[in-house]
C-alpha positions in Angstrom: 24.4 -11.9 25.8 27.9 -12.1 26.2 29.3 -9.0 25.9 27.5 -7.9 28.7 29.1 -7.0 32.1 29.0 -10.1 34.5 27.4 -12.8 32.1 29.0 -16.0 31.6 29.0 -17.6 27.9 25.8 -19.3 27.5 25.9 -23.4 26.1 23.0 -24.9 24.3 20.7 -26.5 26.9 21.0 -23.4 29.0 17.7 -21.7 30.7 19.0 -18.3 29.6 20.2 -19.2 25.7 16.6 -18.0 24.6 16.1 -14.7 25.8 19.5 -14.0 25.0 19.1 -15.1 21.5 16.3 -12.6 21.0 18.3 -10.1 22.8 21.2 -10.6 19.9 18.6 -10.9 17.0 17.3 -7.4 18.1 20.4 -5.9 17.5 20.5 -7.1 13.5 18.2 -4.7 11.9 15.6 -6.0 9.0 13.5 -5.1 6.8 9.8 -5.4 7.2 7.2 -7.0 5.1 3.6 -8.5 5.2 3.6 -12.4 3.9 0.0 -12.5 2.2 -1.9 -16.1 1.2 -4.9 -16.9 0.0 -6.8 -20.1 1.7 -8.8 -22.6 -0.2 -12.0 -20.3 0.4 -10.4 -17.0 -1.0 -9.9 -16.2 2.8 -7.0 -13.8 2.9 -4.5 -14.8 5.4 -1.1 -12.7 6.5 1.9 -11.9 9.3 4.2 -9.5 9.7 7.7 -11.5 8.7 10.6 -9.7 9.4 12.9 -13.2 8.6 13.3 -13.2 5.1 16.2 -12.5 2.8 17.3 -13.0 -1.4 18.3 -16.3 -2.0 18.9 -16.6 -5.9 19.0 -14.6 -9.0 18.9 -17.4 -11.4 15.5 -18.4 -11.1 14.8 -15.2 -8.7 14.2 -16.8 -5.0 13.6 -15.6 -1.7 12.8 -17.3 1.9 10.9 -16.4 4.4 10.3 -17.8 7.8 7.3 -18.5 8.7 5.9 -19.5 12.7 4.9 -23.4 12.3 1.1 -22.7 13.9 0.3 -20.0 11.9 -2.7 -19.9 10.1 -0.9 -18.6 7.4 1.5 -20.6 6.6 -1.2 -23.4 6.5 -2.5 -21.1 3.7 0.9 -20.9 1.7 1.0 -24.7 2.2 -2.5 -25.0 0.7 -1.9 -22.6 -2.2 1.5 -23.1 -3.0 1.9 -19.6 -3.5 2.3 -16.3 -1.6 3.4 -12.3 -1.6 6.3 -10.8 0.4 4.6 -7.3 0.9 8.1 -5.5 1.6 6.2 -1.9 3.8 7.5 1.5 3.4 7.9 4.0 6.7 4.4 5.0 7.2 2.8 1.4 8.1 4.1 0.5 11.4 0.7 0.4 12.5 0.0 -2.2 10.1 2.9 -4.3 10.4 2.1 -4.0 14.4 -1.6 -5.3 13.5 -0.4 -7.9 11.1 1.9 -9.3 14.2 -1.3 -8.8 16.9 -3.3 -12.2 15.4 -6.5 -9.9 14.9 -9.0 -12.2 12.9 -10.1 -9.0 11.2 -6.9 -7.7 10.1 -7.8 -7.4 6.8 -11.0 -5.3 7.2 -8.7 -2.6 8.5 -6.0 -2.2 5.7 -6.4 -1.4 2.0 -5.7 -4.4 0.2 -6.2 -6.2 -3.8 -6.1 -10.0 -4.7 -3.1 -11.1 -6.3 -2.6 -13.9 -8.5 0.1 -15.1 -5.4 -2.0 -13.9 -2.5 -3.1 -10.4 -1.2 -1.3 -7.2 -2.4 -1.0 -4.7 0.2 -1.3 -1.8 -2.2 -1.5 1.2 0.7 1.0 0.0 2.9 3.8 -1.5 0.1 6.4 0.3 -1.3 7.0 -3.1 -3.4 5.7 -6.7 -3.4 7.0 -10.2 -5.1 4.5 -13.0 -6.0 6.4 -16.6 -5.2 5.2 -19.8 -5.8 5.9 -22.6 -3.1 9.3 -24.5 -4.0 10.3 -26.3 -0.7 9.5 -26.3 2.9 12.1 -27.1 5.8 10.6 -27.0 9.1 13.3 -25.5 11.5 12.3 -25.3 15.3 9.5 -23.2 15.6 9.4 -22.2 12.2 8.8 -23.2 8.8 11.7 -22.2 6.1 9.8 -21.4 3.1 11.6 -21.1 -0.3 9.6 -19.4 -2.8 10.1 -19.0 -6.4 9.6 -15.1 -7.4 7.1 -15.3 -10.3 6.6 -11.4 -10.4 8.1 -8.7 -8.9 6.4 -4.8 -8.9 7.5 -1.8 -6.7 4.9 0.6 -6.3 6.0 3.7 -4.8 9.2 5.6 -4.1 8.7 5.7 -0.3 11.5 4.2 2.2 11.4 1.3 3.9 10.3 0.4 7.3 13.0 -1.6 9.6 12.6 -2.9 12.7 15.7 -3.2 15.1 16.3 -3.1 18.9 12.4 -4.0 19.3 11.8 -0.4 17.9 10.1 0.4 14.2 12.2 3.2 12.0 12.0 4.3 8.7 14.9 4.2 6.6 17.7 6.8 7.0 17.9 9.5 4.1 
């Protein structure tokens, strides 16, 4: 990055632009949430998403972005639908599994089905159901927006965040 001692500004086109990119993203602290679908064969399908934000209050929208070759986003694409699983401090484990690409994720967590896609009841301190309003593909990624159709939190625990390449739980 810039700031640091003895690097030059970096120009698009530049070798180096990438990692440093990361190296700034990892200094903007997020949220972290499990992005749930359900695929044609009532296969569940989820990542760990830490790229999402609010978009609108009137309808209620959020984004999230998901990585174009993933498995499930071809399974938001398919159902039109999906949850933003928003987990509370004790489920860096499952946020770490949910990033791995383990085929059998989902034998390993405590999970319901949603109307929207899977709700990840034990590791959730809240959840939103969205149907599918637009896609945008961006680079390597898909932006999707999704309409919130339902909205529950389900316990009082604090979030988990994820800055610096490090999992935390939010500060009292």
């Amino acid at each position: 990055m810039t700031g640091k001692a003895g690097r030059r500004p970096l120009v698009p086109g530049d070798p180096g632009l990438s990692a440093d990119y990361r190296s700034l993203m990892a200094e903007f602290p997020t949220g972290v949430a499990i992005v749930t679908a359900t695929e044609g064969e009532g296969q569940p399908r989820g990542m760990t998403c830490s790229a999402l934000c609010s978009l609108s209050i009137a309808p209620p929208a959020l984004l999230v972005c998901l990585r174009r070759e993933s498995p499930t986003l071809d399974s938001v694409k398919s159902s039109a639908s999906f949850v933003v699983n928003l987990l509370h401090e004790g489920s860096r484990k499952v946020a770490e599994l949910f990033g791995s690409g383990d085929p059998k994720r989902f034998e390993k967590v405590r999970w319901t089905g949603g109307a929207a896609g899977p709700h990840m009841v034990g590791n959730a301190h809240a959840l939103a159901g969205c149907t599918v309003r637009s896609l945008l593909n961006a680079g390597t990624h898909t932006i999707v927006v999704g309409e919130v159709v339902y909205a529950w939190q389900l316990s009082d625990r604090a979030p988990l965040l994820y800055g610096r390449r490090h999992y935390v739980a939010w500060p009292e």
